[in-house]
C-alpha positions, 0 to 999 in steps of 0.5 A: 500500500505504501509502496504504490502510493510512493510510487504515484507522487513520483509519476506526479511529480515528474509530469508536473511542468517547470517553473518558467525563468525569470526572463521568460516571465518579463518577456511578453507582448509590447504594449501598442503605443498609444496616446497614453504610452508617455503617461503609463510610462511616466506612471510606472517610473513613478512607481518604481521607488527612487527611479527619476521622473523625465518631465521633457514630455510634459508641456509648459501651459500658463496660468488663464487670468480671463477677468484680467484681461476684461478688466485692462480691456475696459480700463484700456477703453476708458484711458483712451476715450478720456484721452481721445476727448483731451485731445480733440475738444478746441475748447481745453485750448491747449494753446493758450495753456502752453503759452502761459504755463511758463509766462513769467507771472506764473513761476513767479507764483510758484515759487512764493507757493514753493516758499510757502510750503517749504517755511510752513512745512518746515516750521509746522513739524519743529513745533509740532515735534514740540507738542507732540514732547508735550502731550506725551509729558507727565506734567498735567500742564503741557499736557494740556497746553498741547491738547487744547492747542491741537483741538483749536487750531483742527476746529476751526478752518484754516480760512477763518485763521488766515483772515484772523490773523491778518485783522489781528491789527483790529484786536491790539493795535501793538506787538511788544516784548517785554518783562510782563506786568511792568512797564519794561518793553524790549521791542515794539512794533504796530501790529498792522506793520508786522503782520503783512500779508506774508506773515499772515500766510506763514502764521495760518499755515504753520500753525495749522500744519502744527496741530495735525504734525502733533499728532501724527508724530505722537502716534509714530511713537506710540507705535514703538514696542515700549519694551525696546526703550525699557530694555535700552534703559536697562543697557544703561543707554542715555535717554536722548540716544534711546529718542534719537537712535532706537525710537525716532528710526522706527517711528518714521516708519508710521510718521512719514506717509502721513507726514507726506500726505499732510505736505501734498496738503499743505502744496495745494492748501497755499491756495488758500492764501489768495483771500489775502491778495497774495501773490502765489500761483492760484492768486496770480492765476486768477488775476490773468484770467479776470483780465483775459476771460480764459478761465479754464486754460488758466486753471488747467495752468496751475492744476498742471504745476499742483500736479507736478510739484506733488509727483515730484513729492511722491517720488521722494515719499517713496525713496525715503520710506524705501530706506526707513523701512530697512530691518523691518522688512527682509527685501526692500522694496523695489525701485521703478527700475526694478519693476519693470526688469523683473516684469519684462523679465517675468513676462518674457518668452520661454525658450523651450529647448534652451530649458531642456538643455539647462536640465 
């Protein structure tokens, strides 16, 4: 019994069939190339662990921004029908704006507004400095001081100041200066004298612009982490090196867009001083076209020079902040030039076969 069932696994096992090689289980019929040849082929080589994937295969497509392109389509149309008007409408009369952009009378007008802005300006911040000290300060007197002078002076409107301060020869007759409550007097003067029509402009400038100038410095500095100036104080670092070296640099930061805004202001706010027949641009402006009846040309005029007196502003703005904004950013930003050789840069046409190269 035992011998015949030896003797059947022998037979079974002999008419059993091999295990095929190796090689003849990977050989098999090639796959027919398709469209899909390149992504089964690039499927498997993803699969296979560490083998390297060739993208050479794939195709570069950009990125479809469709509204984009609406939007400049419609600003585009826009631009150019404004532009279409400027230039074919006879009466801008662009003539008689050219003949009188440079006329004598008016640059002369822009540089007393030029003079203008850069006294106010420069006084306006000097004392607004000051009062910003001020109404940061623990006394409770130069708190106040400084706090109702600021809500005075961005109360009422900067007309009604220029007008009160040219009939202030109405509420004292003379201007001294003396020891008070005696009769000791250094100087005196008439008022109607001292106030001109300058020194009306100057004060009505200067003081309103200190008012705003307060509390655009005293916000700067209350942007400034306390705990830098307490741990200066612990480094032992004076008090005026603390100001100077560690909070005024971080508080430009927060002060100068607002201080340049409040300077655009103050270039356009000169206008204001034509009610004291002053001869700045818009006041000279206005004498020729009472004469001439060219109303709008001349006022296309100065609305040109406002125009380029305020960009040549910004560009500054722009410079100033740029430098400022070093260690609270990590790239500056960039400059016009900059731009625009990182956009043609950026939009420029992509050399295929140089990138596979490179690769």
């Amino acid at each position: 019994m035992s011998s015949a069932a030896t003797t059947v696994a022998q037979s079974a096992q002999q008419s059993a069939p091999e295990p095929a090689p190796a090689s003849a289980v990977t050989e098999g019929p090639t796959p027919a190339a398709g469209p899909g040849a390149a992504a089964r082929s690039a499927a498997e080589g993803a699969a296979a662990p560490g083998a390297p994937t060739d993208y050479s295969g794939y195709k570069l497509v950009p990125a479809r921004h469709p509204w984009r392109w609406v939007g400049t389509v419609v600003v585009a149309l826009g631009v150019v029908a404004v532009a279409w008007s400027l230039a074919t409408n006879p009466r801008w009369e662009w003539g008689v704006v050219a003949q009188w952009f440079t006329a004598q009378s008016v640059v002369n007008g822009l540089v007393e507004t030029l003079k203008l802005t850069a006294i106010s300006g420069a006084l306006g911040f000097v004392l607004g400095f000051i009062l910003a000290l001020m109404r940061l300060s623990a006394s409770p007197l130069l708190l106040s001081v400084s706090w109702t002078f600021s809500w005075i002076f961005r109360s009422t409107p900067l007309l009604v100041q220029m007008l009160l301060w040219y009939n202030l020869g109405y509420l004292y007759e003379k201007i001294s200066l003396g020891i008070p409550f005696t009769d000791i007097r250094f100087f005196e003067v008439q008022t109607t004298t001292l106030i001109s029509q300058f020194a009306a402009a100057i004060l009505g400038l200067t003081l309103n612009q200190a008012a705003y100038s307060a509390e655009i410095i005293r916000g700067g500095i209350l942007s400034v982490d306390q705990g830098q100036l307490e741990a200066a104080a612990a480094l032992g670092i004076p008090a005026w090196r603390r100001s100077t070296r560690i909070v005024l640099p971080q508080a430009m930061r927060a002060i100068l867009p607002t201080a340049f805004n409040e300077i655009i202001g103050l270039v356009k706010g000169t206008s204001i001083v034509y009610v004291l027949a002053y001869s700045e641009l818009f006041y000279t402006v206005q004498v020729i076209y009472n004469r001439t009846q060219q109303v709008l040309p001349l006022l296309l005029v100065a609305t040109l020079w406002y125009v380029a007196i305020t960009s040549v502003l910004s560009v500054f703005q722009y410079y100033i902040e740029r430098h400022y904004s070093k260690g609270a950013v990590r790239n500056l930003p960039l400059t016009p030039l900059q731009k625009a050789r990182k956009f043609f840069a950026t939009h420029a046409p992509v050399n295929l076969d140089r990138a596979k190269d490179a690769r």
